[in-house]
C-alpha positions as CSV (number, residue, x, y, z in Angstrom):
1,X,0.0,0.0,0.0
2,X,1.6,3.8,-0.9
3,X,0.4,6.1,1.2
4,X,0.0,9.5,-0.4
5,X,-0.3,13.2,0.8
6,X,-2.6,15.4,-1.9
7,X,-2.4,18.9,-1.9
8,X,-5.5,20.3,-0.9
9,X,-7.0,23.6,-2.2
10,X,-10.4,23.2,-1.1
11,X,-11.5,23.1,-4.5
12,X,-13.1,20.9,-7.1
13,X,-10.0,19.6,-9.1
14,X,-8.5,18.5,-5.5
15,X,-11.5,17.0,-4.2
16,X,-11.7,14.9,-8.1
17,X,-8.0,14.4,-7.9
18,X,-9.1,12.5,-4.1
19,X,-11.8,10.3,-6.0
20,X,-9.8,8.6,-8.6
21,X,-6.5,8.3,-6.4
22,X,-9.3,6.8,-3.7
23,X,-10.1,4.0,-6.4
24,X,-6.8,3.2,-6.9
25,X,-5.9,-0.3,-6.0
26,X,-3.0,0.2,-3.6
27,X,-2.8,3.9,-3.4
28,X,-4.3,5.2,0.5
29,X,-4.3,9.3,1.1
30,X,-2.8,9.1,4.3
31,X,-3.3,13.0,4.7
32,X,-4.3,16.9,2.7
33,X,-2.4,19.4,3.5
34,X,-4.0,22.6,2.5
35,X,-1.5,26.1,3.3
36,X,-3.9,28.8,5.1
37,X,-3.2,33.0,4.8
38,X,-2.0,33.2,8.7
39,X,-3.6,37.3,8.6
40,X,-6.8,35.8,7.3
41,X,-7.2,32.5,8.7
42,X,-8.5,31.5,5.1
43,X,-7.5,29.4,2.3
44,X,-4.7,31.1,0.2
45,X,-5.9,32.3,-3.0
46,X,-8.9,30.8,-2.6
47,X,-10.3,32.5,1.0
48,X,-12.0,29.9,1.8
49,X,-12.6,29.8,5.7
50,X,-10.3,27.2,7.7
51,X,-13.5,25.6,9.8
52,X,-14.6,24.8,5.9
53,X,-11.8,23.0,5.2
54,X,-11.5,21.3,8.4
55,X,-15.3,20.1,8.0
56,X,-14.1,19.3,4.2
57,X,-11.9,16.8,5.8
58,X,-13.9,15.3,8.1
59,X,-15.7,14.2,5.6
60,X,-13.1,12.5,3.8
61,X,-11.7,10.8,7.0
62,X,-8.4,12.2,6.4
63,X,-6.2,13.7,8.4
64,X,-5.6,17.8,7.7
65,X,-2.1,19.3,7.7
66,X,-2.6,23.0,7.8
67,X,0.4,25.1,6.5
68,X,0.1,28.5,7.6
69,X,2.1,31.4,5.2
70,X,2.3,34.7,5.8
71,X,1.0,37.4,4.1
72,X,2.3,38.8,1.5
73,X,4.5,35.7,1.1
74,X,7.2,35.3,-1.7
75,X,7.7,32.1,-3.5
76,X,11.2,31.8,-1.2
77,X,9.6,32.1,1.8
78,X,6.6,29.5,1.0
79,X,9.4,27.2,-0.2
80,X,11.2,27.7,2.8
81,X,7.7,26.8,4.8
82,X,6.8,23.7,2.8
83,X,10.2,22.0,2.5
84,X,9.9,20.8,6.5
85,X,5.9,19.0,5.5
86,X,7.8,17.2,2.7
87,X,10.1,15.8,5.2
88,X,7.4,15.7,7.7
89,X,5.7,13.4,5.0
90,X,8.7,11.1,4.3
91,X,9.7,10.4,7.6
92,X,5.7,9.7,8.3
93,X,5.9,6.6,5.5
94,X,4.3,8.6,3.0
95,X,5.7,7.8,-0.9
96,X,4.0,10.1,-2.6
97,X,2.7,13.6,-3.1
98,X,-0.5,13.9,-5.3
99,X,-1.5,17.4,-7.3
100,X,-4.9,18.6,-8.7
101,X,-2.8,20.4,-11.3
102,X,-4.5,19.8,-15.7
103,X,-2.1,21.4,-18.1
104,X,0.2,24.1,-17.1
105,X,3.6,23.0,-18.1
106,X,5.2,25.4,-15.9
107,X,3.4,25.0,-12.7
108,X,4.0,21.0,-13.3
109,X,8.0,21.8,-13.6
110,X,8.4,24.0,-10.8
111,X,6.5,21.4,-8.4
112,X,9.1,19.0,-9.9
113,X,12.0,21.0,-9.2
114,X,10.8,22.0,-6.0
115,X,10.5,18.8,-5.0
116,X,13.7,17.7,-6.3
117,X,15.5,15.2,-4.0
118,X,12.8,15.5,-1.0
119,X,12.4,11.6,-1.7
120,X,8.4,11.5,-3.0
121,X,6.8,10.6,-5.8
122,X,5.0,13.1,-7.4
123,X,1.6,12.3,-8.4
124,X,-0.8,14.5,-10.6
125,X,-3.7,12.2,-11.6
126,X,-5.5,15.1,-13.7
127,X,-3.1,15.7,-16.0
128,X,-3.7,16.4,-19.3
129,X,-7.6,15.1,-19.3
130,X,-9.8,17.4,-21.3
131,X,-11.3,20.5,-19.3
132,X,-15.1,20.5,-20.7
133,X,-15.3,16.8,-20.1
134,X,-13.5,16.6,-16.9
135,X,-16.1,19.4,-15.7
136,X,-18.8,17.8,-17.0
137,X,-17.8,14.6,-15.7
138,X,-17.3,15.8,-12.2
139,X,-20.8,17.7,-12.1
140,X,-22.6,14.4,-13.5
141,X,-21.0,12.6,-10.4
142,X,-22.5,14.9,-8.1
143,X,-19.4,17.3,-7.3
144,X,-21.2,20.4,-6.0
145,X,-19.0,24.0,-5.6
146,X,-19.2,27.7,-5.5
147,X,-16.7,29.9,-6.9
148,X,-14.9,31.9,-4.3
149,X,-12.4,33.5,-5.9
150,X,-12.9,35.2,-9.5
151,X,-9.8,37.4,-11.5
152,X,-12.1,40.1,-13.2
153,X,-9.3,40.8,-15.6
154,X,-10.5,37.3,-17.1
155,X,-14.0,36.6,-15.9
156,X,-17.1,38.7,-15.3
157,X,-17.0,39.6,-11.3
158,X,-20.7,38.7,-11.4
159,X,-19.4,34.8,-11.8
160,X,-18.5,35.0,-7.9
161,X,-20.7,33.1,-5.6
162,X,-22.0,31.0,-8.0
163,X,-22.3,27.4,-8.2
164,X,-20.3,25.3,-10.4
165,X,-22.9,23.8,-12.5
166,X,-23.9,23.1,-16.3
167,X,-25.4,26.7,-16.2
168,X,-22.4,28.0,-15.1
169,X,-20.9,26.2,-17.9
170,X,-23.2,27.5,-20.5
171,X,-22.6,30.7,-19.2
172,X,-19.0,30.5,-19.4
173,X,-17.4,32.8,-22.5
174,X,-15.3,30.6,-25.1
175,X,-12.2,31.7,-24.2
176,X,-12.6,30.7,-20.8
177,X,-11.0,27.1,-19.2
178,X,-14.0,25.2,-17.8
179,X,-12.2,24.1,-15.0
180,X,-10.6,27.6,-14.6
181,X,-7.2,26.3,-14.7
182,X,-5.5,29.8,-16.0
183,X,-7.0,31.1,-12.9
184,X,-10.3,32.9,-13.9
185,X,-12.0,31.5,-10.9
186,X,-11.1,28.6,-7.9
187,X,-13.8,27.4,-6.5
188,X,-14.5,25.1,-2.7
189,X,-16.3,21.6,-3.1
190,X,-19.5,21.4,-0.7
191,X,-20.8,18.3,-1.5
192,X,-19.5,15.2,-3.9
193,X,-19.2,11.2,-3.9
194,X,-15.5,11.9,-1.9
195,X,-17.5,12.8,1.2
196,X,-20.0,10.9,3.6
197,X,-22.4,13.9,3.6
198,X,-22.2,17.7,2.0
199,X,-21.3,20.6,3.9
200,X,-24.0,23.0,4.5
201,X,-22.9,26.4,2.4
202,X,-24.1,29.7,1.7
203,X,-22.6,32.8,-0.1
204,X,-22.5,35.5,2.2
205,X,-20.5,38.6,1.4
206,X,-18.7,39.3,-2.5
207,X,-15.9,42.0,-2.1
208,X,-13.3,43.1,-4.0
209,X,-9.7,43.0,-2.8
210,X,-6.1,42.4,-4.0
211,X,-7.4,42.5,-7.5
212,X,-9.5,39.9,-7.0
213,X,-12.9,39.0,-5.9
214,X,-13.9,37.5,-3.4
215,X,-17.3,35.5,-2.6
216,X,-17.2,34.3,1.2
217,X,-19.5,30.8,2.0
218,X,-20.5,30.8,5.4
């Protein structure tokens, strides 16, 4: 059996990342772990709210290892932070690191080179599948989200708070991934076949901030 960790954003290419490794025959998550804006308390990028996340993986029946960056936070200093769970996962048993990543070359190298030497395999069981169908694939299965997070340089900021649906899809304009993977929205999984029951989760307050914005789900 190879115990994996997954890298957990809260979001829906995460949580489907979690459902195939799941029916892998000897693969076992052994934990997420999810980094957290310390100032916030909240999901980096995504601001989703900790308490979410924690209930997310309580559903799952995996352990949570929350990674908490500072804010702002370089790419040298979240290296610096992350290097330690890596170890932390090796010298736990785990083999493997898993990543909800789809087709960005360069985000794919620099997890490789980051993890360069650290002693885990590096897992990324999305790659390369095509977006439309993977989203439609994970909505027909019962995945259930709400975008949290939406760039309005890309995507309309009236996208934010909604729910990650075949409308949404419809609604989507051509130029825009379906699963949002050049960052026009991230979203955070309520509900899908990973968990034992959904989460209950409302959109409260959309604000703008950072240059992005922001739909809170309380």
């Amino acid at each position: 059996m190879k115990d994996v960790l997954l890298s957990w954003s809260s979001g829906k290419d995460s949580a489907w990342a979690f459902h195939l490794l799941s029916k892998q025959p000897g693969v076992r998550i052994a934990a997420l772990v999810t980094t957290f804006n310390q100032a916030a308390n909240r999901v980096a990028m995504h601001a989703v709210r900790r308490a979410l996340v924690e209930a997310q993986a309580e559903r799952l029946g995996v352990p949570l290892w929350p990674v908490e960056l500072p804010w702002p936070c370089s790419n040298a200093q979240y290296e610096e932070i992350m290097l330690p769970v890596y170890r932390r996962a090796v010298d736990s048993g785990i083999e493997g690191v898993a990543f909800g990543d789809l087709f960005l070359e360069e985000i794919r190298a620099y997890r490789e080179q980051q993890l360069k030497g650290v002693g885990l395999e590096l897992l990324f069981p999305l790659w390369e599948m095509p977006t439309r169908a993977l989203a439609l694939e994970m909505i027909n299965a019962g995945v259930k989200a709400k975008l949290t997070c939406v760039d309005p340089t890309k995507l309309d900021k009236s996208f934010a708070g909604r729910e990650f649906d075949k409308a949404l899809l419809i609604d989507l304009p051509e130029y825009i991934d379906p699963c949002g993977e050049n960052g026009e929205f991230h979203t955070f999984v309520h509900d899908g076949p990973m968990f034992t029951g959904p989460i209950r989760a409302t959109t409260g307050e959309i604000v703008e901030r950072d240059g992005f914005v922001f739909a809170d789900v309380i």
